[in-house]
C-alpha positions as CSV (number, residue, x, y, z in Angstrom):
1,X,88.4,-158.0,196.1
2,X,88.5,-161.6,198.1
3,X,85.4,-162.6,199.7
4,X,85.8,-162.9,203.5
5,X,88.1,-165.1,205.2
6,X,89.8,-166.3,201.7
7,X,93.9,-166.2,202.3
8,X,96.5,-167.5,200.1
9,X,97.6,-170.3,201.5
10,X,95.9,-173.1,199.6
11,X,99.5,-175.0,198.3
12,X,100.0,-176.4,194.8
13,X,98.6,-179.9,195.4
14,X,95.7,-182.2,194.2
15,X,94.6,-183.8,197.2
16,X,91.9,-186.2,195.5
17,X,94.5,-187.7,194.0
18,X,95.0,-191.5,195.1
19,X,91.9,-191.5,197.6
20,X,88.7,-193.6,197.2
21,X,85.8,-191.8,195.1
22,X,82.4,-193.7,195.1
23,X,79.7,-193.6,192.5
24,X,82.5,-193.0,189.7
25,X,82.2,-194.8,185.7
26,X,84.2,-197.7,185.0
27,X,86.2,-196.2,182.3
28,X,89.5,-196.1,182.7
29,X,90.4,-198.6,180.2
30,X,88.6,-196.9,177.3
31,X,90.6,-195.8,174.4
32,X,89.8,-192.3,174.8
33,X,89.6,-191.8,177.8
34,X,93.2,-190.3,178.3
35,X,92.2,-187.8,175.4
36,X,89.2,-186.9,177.0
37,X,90.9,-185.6,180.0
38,X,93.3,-184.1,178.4
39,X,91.0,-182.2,176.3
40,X,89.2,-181.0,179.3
41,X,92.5,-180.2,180.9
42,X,93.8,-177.8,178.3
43,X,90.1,-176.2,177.8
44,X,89.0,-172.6,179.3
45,X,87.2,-172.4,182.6
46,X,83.9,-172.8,182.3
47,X,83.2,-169.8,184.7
48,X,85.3,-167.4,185.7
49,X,87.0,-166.8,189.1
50,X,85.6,-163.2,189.5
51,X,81.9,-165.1,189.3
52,X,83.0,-167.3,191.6
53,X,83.8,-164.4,194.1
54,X,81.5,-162.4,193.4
55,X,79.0,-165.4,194.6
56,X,81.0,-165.8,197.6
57,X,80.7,-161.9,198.2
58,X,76.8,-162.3,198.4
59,X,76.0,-166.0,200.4
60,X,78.1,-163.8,203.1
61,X,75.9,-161.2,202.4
62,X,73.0,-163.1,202.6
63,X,73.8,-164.5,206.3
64,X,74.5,-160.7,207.1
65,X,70.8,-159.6,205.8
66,X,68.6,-162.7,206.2
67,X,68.3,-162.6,202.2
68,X,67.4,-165.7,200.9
69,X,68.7,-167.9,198.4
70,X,66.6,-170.6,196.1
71,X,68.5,-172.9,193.9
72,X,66.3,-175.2,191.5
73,X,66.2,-176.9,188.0
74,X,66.1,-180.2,186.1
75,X,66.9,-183.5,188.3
76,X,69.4,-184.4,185.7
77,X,69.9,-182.1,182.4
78,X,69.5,-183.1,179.0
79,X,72.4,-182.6,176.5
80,X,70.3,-182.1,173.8
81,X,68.4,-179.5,175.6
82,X,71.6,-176.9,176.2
83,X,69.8,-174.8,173.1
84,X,69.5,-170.7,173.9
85,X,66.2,-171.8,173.4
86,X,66.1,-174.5,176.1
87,X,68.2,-172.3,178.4
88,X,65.9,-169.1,177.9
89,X,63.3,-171.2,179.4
90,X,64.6,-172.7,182.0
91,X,65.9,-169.2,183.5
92,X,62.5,-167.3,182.9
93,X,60.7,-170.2,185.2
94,X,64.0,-169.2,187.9
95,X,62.8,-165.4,187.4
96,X,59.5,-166.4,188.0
97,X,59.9,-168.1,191.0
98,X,62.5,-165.9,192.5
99,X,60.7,-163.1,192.0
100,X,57.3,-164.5,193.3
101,X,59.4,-165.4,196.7
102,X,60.9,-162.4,197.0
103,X,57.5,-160.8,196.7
104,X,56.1,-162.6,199.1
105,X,59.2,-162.7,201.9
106,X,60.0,-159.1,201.4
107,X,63.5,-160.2,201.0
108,X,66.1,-160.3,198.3
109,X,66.6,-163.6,196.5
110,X,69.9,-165.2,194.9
111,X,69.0,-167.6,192.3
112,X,70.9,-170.2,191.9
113,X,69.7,-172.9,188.9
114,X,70.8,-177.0,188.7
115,X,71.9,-176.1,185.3
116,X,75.1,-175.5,182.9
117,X,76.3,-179.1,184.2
118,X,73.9,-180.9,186.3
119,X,74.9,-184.6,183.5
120,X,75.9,-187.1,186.1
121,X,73.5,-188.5,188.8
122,X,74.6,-191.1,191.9
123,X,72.5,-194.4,191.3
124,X,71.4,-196.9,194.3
125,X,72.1,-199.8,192.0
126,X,74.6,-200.1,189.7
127,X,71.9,-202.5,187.2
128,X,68.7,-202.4,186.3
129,X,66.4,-204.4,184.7
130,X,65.0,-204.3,181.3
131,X,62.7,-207.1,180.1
132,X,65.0,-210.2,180.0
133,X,68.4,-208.0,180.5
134,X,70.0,-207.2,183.2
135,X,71.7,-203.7,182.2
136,X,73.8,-201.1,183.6
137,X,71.3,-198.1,185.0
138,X,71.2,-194.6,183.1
139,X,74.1,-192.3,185.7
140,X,72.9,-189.0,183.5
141,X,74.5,-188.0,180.0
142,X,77.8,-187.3,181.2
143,X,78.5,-191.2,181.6
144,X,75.8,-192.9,179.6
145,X,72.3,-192.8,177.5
146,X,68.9,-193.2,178.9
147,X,68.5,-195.3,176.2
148,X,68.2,-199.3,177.7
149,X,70.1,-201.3,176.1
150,X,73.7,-203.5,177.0
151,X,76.0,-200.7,174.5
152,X,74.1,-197.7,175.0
153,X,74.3,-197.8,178.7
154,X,77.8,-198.4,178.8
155,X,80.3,-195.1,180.3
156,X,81.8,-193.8,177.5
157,X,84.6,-190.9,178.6
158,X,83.6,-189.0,175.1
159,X,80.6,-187.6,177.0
160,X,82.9,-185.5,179.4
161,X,84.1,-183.8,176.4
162,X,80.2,-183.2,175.2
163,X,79.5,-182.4,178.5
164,X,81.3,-179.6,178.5
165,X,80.8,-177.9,175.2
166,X,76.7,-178.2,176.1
167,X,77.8,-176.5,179.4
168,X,79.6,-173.5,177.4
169,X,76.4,-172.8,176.1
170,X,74.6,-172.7,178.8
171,X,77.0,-170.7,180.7
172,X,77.3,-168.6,177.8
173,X,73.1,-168.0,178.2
174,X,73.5,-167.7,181.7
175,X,75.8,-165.1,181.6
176,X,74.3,-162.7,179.2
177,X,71.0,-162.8,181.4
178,X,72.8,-161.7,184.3
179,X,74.1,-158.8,182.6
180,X,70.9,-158.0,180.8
181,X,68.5,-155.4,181.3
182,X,69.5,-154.4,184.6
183,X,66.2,-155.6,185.9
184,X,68.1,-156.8,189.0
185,X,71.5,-156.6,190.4
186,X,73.9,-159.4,188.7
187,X,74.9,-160.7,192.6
188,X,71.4,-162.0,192.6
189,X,72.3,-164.3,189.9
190,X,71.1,-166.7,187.9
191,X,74.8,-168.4,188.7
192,X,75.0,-172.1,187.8
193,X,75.5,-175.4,190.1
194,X,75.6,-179.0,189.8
195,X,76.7,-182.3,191.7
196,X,80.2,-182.4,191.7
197,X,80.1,-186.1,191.2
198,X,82.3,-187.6,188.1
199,X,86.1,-186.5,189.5
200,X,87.9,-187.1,186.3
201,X,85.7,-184.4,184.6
202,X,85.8,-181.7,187.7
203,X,89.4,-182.1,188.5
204,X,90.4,-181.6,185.2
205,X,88.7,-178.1,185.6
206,X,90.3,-176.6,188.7
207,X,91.9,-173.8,187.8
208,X,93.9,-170.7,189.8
209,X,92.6,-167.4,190.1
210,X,94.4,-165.0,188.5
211,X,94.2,-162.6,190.7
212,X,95.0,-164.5,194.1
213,X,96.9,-167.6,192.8
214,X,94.0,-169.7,194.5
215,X,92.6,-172.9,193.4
216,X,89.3,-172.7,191.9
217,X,86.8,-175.4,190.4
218,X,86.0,-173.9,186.9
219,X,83.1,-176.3,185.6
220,X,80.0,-174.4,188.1
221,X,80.1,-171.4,190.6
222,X,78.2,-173.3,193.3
223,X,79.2,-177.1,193.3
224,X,77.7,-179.5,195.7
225,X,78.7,-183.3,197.2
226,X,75.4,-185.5,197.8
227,X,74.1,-187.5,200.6
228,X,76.5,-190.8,198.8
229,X,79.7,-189.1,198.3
230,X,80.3,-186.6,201.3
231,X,82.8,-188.6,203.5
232,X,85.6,-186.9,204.5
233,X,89.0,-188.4,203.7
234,X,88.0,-189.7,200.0
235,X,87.8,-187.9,196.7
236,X,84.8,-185.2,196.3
237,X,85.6,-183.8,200.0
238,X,89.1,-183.4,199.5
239,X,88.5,-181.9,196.2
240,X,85.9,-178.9,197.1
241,X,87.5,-178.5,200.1
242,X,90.8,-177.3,197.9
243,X,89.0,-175.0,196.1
244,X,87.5,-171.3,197.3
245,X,83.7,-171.6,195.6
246,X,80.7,-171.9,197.9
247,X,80.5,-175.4,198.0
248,X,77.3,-177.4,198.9
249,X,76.6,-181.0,201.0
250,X,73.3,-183.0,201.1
251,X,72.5,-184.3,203.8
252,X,70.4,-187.5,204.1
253,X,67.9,-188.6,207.3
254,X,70.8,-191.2,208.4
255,X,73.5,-188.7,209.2
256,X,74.4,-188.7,212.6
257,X,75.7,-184.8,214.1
258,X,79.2,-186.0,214.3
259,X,79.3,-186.9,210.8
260,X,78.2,-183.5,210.0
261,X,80.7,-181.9,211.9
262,X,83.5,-183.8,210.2
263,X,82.4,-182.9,207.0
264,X,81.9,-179.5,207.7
265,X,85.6,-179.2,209.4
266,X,86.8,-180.6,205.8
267,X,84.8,-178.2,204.1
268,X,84.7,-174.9,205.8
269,X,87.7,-175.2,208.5
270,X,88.2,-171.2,208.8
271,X,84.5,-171.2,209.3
272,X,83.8,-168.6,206.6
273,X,80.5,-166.8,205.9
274,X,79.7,-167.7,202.1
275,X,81.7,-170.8,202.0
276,X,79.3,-173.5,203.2
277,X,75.8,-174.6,202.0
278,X,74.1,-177.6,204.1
279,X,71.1,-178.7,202.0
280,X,68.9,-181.2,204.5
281,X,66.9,-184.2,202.4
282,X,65.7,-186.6,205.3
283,X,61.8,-187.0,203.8
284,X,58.7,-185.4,206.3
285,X,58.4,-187.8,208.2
286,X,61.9,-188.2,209.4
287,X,63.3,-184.8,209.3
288,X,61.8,-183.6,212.4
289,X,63.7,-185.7,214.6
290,X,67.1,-185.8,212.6
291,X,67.7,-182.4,211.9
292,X,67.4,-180.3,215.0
293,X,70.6,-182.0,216.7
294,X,72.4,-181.4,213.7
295,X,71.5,-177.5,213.8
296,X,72.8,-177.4,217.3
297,X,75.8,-179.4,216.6
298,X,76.6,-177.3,213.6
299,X,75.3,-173.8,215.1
300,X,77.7,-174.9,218.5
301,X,80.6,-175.8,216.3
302,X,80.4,-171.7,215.2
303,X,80.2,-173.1,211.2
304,X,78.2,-169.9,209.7
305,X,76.7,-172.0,207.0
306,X,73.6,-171.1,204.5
307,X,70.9,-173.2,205.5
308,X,69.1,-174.7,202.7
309,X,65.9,-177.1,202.4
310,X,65.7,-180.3,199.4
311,X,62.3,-180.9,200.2
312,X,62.0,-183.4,197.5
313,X,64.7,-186.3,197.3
314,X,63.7,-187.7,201.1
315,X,59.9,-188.0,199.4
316,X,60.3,-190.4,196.0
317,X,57.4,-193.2,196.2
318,X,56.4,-195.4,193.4
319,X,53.3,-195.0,191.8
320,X,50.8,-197.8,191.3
321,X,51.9,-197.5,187.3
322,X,55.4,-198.1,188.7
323,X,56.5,-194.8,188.1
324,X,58.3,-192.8,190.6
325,X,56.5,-189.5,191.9
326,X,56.2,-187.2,194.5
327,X,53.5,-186.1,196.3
328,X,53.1,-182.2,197.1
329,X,51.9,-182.1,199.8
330,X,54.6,-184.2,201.0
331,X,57.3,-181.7,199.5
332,X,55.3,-178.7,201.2
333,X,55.7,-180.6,204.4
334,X,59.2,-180.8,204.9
335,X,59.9,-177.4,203.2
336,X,57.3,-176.1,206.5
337,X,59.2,-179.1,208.8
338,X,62.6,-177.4,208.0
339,X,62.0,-173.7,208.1
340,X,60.0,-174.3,211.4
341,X,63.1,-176.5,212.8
342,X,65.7,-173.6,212.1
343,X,63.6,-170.8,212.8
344,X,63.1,-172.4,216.3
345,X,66.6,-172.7,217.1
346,X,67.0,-169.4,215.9
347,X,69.3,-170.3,212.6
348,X,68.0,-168.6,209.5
349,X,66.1,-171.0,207.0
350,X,67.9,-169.6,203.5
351,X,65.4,-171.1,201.2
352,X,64.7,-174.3,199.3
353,X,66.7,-176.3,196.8
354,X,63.9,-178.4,194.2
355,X,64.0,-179.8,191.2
356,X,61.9,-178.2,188.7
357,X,61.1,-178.3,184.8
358,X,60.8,-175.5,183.0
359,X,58.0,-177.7,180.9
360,X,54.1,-178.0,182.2
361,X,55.5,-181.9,183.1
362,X,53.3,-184.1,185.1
363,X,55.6,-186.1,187.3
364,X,54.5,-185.1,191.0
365,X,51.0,-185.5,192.3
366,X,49.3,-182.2,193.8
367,X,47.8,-179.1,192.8
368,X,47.0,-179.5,188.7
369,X,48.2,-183.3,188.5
370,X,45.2,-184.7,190.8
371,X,46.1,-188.3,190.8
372,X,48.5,-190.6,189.6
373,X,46.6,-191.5,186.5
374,X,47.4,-188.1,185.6
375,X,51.4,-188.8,185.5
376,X,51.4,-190.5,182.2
377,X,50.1,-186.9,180.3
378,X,53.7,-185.6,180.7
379,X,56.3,-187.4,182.0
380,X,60.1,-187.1,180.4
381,X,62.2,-186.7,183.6
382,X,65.5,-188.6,182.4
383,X,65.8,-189.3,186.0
384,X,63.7,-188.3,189.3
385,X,60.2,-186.7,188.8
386,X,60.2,-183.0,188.7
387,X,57.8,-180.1,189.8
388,X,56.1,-178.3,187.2
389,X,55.9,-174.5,187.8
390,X,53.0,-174.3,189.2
391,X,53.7,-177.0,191.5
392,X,56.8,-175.1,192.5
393,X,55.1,-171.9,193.0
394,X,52.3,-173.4,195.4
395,X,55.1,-174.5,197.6
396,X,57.3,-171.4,197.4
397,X,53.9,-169.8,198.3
398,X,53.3,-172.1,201.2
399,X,56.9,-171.9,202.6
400,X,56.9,-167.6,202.6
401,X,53.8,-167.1,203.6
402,X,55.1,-168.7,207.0
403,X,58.3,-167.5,206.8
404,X,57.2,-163.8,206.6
405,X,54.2,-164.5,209.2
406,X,57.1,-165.7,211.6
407,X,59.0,-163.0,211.5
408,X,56.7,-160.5,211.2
């Protein structure tokens, strides 16, 4: 069965193909870089196209039912952390927090984890210093190592290729835990999601259904653009809006209603229930006046999209040690800012998209990390800082208490 609203008459194109794509590796030239594709373009999906509808069968579900969806995990992923091991982890801390906010809302919650995928991360600056050296920055393991230094950080296409085969095991994880059990139904997830950022490795995993003959990005069930790459007319638009998963945008304090419009008319022109995620990250001090006319724009517009808070990129401060953090109480306070917001225009506030470790890290300040001295006890982030669980279950805590006391 189709999810709603999902016809046939998506034609045999590639519509990327030719048009401007920002944040992308340099790495055309490389000697293996045609192999690389091409190895990716002959592989298996990565997830199937029943998944993928299946997802799409229950984000319309959850706009039907005021469920809730929460979609967390790692900042950037690790390739040498895509063990069963590592995976098992990772989805018991998604169990625990679903099942804590379900508890608490009364509600049903899709899990949705930044995970089986999540290897390439948009970068402000394309350097960095280190010491004397001026160095290309660390874009996540799909492109380059953390490790600083002028040939480590340099975009080798090989990584696609590893990329993938860490992703088949995560996936593979993934999946039997769905299945296993029968502790909850399998529409409720765990399903998998990541940035759809590096186009020569997603491209070269859009497959066809089947079943229907439709056009389907095989590398995640739920990919997402971010707050850099979501213009309409160049590459990652055009490519998730030629494919039928539930496809996700960020959207950043700077974005104006008539930019959201447009990127919702490329993504979700049929206006679909299931189809479109927006995921607000404007900080707390900002997002109270820039999200509310975008709600209205979007809600006027008749775009039945999921509605879903990043409380946490909109907050990243450096510390005093020159480490980036994030305060919790600053991550509470937006998560409270946007819920309030869409509740009060009468849109339903999904849930919350954070970053999270399945580790006891110490890279946020707030409940068991009391100041910043207390970062250095446990920081590996390869990337942005991370909740730890218990971070992530005092804001889950905070943000459904309210939700269920408003509603009540």
């Amino acid at each position: 069965m189709q999810p709603p609203g999902i016809t046939a008459d998506i034609t045999h194109r590639r519509p990327w193909e030719g048009r401007p794509a920002a944040q992308q590796p340099e790495w055309q030239d490389h000697a293996v870089h045609h192999e690389a594709c091409r190895t990716l373009e002959s592989a298996p999906p990565l997830v199937p196209a029943a998944e993928i509808r299946q997802l799409r069968w229950s984000l319309a579900d959850l706009l039907a039912t005021d469920a809730l969806l929460l979609q967390l995990g790692d900042c950037a992923e690790s390739l040498y952390e895509c063990t069963p091991r590592h995976t098992a982890q990772k989805l018991q801390v998604i169990d625990r927090l679903g099942n804590r906010l379900s508890e608490l809302a009364g509600r049903r919650v899709i899990r949705v984890g930044r995970m089986g995928g999540q290897f390439a991360k948009p970068r402000s600056q394309p350097t960095e210093n280190h010491g004397a050296l001026v160095i290309p920055s660390f874009r996540g393991h799909m492109i380059n190592s953390e490790l600083a230094g002028p040939r480590t950080r340099q975009p080798d296409p090989r990584r696609m290729v590893w990329a993938y085969e860490a992703s088949t095991v995560v996936q593979r994880a993934m999946r039997a835990h769905r299945r296993g059990g029968g502790r909850r139904p399998t529409a409720d997830g765990p399903w998998s999601s990541h940035e759809a950022l590096v186009v020569d490795y997603e491209s070269r995993l859009v497959r066809r259904d089947p079943d229907t003959d439709e056009p389907y990005l095989g590398s995640t069930h739920l990919p997402w653009v971010g707050e850099r790459t979501r213009q309409p007319g160049q590459a990652h638009v055009a490519m998730l809006s030629a494919v039928v998963n539930p496809v996700g945008c960020k959207i950043g304090p700077t974005a104006s209603a008539d930019d959201v419009l447009r990127v919702c008319e490329a993504l979700d022109p049929r206006r679909e229930p299931g189809r479109l995620v927006l995921i607000p990250r404007m900080g707390h001090h900002r997002i109270q006046q820039a999200l509310p006319p975008i709600v209205r724009a979007v809600a006027n517009a008749g775009h039945p999209v999921v509605w879903l808070g990043d409380p946490m990129h909109g907050n990243t401060v450096k510390s005093g040690l020159g480490l980036k953090t994030r305060h919790l109480t600053d991550v509470i306070a937006e998560a409270l800012h946007f819920r309030d917001i869409l509740e009060g225009l009468r849109q339903h506030a999904a849930g919350l998209h954070i970053e999270v470790a399945a580790d006891d890290v110490t890279e946020c300040i707030g409940g068991p990390v009391e100041n910043e001295e207390g970062l250095q006890r446990h920081y590996t982030t390869l990337c942005d800082p991370r909740l730890n669980a218990d971070q992530a279950t005092e804001l889950i805590e905070a943000w459904a208490r309210g939700t269920r006391t408003s509603r009540a």
